[in-house]
C-alpha positions, 0 to 999 in steps of 0.5 A, a space after each residue: 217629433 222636433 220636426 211636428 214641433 217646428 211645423 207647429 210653431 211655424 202654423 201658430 206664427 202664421 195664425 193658422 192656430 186650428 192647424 197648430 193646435 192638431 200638430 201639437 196634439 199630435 206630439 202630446 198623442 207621443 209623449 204627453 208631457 212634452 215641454 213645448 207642445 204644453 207650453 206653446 199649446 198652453 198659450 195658443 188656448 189664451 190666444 182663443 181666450 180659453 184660460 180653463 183649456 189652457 191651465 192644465 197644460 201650462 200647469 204640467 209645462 210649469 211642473 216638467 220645467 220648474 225653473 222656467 220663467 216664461 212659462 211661469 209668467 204664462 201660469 200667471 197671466 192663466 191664473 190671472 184671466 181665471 180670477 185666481 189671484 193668490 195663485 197668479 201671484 204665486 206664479 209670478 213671484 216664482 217667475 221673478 225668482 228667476 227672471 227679476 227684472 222681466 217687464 210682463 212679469 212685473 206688470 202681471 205681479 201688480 194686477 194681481 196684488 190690485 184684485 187682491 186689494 193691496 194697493 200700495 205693492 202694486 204701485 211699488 211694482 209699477 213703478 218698479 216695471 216704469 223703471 225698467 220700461 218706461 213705456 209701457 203704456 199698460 203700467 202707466 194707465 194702471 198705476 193711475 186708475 190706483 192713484 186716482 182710488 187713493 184720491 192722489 189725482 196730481 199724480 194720477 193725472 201724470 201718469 195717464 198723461 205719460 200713457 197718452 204720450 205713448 199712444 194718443 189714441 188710448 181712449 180708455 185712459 183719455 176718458 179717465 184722464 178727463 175723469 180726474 180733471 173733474 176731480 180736480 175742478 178743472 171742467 174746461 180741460 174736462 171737457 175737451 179731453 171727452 171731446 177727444 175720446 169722442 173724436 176716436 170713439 163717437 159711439 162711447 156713451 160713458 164719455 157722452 155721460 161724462 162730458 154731460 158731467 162736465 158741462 153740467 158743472 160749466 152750468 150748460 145744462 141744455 148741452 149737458 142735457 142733450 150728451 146725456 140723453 146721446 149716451 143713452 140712446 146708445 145704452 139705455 141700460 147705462 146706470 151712470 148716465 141715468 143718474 147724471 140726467 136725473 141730477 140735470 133735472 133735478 138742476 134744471 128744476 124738472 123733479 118729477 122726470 129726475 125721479 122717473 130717470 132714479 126708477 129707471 136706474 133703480 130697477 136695473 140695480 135694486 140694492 144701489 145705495 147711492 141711486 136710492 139716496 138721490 131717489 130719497 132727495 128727489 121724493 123729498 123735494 116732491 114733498 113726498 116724505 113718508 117714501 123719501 124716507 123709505 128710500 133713506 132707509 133702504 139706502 141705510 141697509 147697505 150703507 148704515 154710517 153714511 153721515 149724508 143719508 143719515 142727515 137727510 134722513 133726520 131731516 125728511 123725520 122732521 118734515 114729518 113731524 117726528 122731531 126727536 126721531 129727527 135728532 135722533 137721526 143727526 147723532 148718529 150722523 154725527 156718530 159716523 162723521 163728528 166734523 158733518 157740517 150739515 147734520 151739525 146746523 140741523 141738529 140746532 133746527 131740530 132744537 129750535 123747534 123742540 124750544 131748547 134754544 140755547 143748546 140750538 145756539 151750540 149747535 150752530 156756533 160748532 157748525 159755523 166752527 166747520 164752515 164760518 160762511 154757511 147762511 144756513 147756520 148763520 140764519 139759524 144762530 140769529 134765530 136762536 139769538 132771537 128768541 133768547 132775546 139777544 137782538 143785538 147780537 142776533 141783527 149783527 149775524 144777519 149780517 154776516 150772512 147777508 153779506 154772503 148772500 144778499 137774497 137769504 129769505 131767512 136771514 131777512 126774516 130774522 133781520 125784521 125781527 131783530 129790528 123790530 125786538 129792539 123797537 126799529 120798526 121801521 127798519 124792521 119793515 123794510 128787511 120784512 119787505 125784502 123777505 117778501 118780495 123773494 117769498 110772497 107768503 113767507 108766515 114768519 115774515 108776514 106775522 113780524 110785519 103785523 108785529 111791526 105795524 102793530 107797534 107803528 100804531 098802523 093797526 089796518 095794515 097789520 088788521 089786513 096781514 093778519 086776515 091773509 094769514 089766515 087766508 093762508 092756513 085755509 090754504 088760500 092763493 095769495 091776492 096781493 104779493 106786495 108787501 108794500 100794500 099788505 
């Protein structure tokens, strides 16, 4: 029987493994519990990737040999291809029990403890195993796909560096190291690391995609365009460059073909709540409120607290009119995330349009709290400021948001009206002007400068605004854009 054994091993050491297969069975056929011929047998079924062939035997190696650490270690990386993670856990620990220091058994342990959630003990083990095995590459590519789920990207950066030390060609952690360079803003050393990957891999359609991400941030967006449709020509099916060419679009000012791209990533996975939230952007932006609204509240279903969707949600109810539905919508954005910038500015919209301007004022004074930069909420406060009749201070947050964004049609808007609430009509026709001419048929700006002109005693000019702005509820082109001659 040690002679079949032998010539068993040596066919398995060959790769002749149909040869050692029958020779092992052959001393099984004798004696059915023999260590070696379970064991050895056990491992060439996970060389042929049958880990259900394979379980049984290594399970009955394991119960004749209980102190055996190798093919504990063997159990567990059974258990591990068979997704039965508690169990593999268990086979590794009783390895480790034995064989404390064993690197594979180490490396096994803390894939375990990954599919079971428990990241920070499969960290610990990694580095455990690092401390031991500097090099092993799989450890390092590992600990930073853990690092990078707890947003710690420094570090994770370093470890897939560490890894590409070992073995430059590693794609796989090339494209994730590319990947936290994103994270990190950094879209110049992004890019040349997908460039890499596809230097060794010119058919890999998830670096095309993200490549087309990190161009996309550089603001090339024919180039970032052009990657993405190759990763689709490769994989049309592929979920992520879908969405990344939808968002391109959507960039690039193309919203009927980024929805189109949504659809596409939509029916191949239907309960997506991401893919159904931009799909709700986009249909917002076409003006098509009644289905954004419906794709917000599809997307809600499987994520009911996310404070954005909840946001953009309330503000599509707005367009459609339903304004207490709307801030109805941004408390329970601000339920989910009490700091949500965003839902906080908006919320003060919605009360300026239900005429509570002072509790409006609150709400933008507690957003610009978040962000003191934000033109939106700025632009906003100057209104409210404005209609309580607070021109003074209304002209001077204009300002401040002017100074931030020069071309803020709103702020000019706000800025005429506030000039004109404290009689500076003339200037007050030059911010109207200026609003305008960046949005010819601006309502709000145009009634202002009739307001103005009014008072200027320039009654024709302010006869013929207020004809145009009755052209315009009929829903007339505009003749004449230049404010100037209104």
């Amino acid at each position: 029987m040690t002679e079949t054994i032998q010539t068993a091993l040596s066919f398995h050491q060959q790769g002749r493994l149909p040869e050692a297969e029958k020779a092992y069975r052959s001393v099984l056929a004798q004696s059915p519990e023999q260590f070696e011929a379970l064991h050895f047998l056990g491992i060439l079924k996970m060389q042929q990737g049958k880990p259900r062939d394979a379980m049984p035997l290594l399970s009955r190696a394991a119960a004749s040999r209980p102190q055996d650490a190798a093919v504990l270690c063997n159990l567990g990386v059974a258990f591990l291809a068979l997704d039965r993670h508690e169990e593999a856990l268990a086979a590794c620990d009783r390895s480790l029990a034995l064989q404390p220091q064993d690197p594979e058994t180490l490396y096994n342990r803390s894939i375990a403890l990954t599919h079971l959630k428990r990241p920070q003990e499969a960290l610990d083990g990694f580095d455990k195993l690092l401390t031991i095995k500097p090099t092993h590459v799989n450890a390092l590519f590992n600990r930073g796909n853990l690092l990078v789920g707890q947003g710690r990207y420094p570090e994770a950066l370093q470890s897939f560096e560490r890894a590409l030390t070992i073995e430059p060609d590693f794609v796989v952690a090339q494209h994730n190291r590319g990947n936290v360079l994103l994270g990190l803003g950094r879209f110049e050393e992004a890019l040349a690391a997908f460039d890499r990957v596809l230097v060794t891999a010119p058919s890999h359609p998830e670096a095309l995609n993200s490549r087309a991400i990190a161009l996309k941030h550089l603001r090339r967006f024919d180039e970032a365009l052009a990657s993405v449709e190759r990763a689709l020509a490769l994989d049309a099916n592929l979920i992520s460059a879908l969405v990344t060419r939808a968002n391109l679009l959507l960039e690039i000012g193309r919203p009927a073909e980024a929805l189109t791209s949504l659809d596409q990533a939509a029916a191949l996975r239907t309960d997506d709540p991401e893919i159904l939230y931009n799909r709700g952007i986009v249909l917002n932006l076409l003006g098509r409120f009644t289905e954004a609204l419906a794709s917000y509240e599809q997307a809600l279903r499987r994520n009911p607290n996310h404070a954005d969707m909840l946001t953009n949600r309330a503000v599509t109810l707005l367009q459609l009119g339903r304004a207490q539905d709307a801030l109805e919508g941004y408390d329970q954005a601000l339920a989910a995330n009490p700091t949500h910038v965003e839902a906080r500015f908006n919320r003060g919209n919605v009360l300026l349009h239900l005429d509570r301007p002072e509790e409006a004022l609150r709400n933008f004074d507690h957003a610009l709290a978040g962000r003191p930069d934000h033109p939106g909420a700025l632009a906003g406060r100057s209104l409210a400021l404005n209609v309580l009749g607070r021109h003074a201070e209304a002209l001077e947050c204009c300002d401040r948001a002017l100074a931030i964004l020069p071309d803020h049609v709103e702020s000019h808007v706000n800025r005429g009206a506030a000039l004109n609430g404290l009689d500076r009509c003339d200037e007050a026709l030059a911010d109207l002007a200026r609003a305008l001419a960046l949005q010819p048929d601006h309502a709000d700006a145009l009634n202002i400068r009739r307001f103005a002109l009014g008072k200027l005693g320039r009654q024709e000019e302010a006869d013929a605004i207020a004809e145009r702005l009755q052209a315009l509820q009929r829903g007339e082109p505009s003749r004449n854009a230049d404010p100037s001659k209104s």
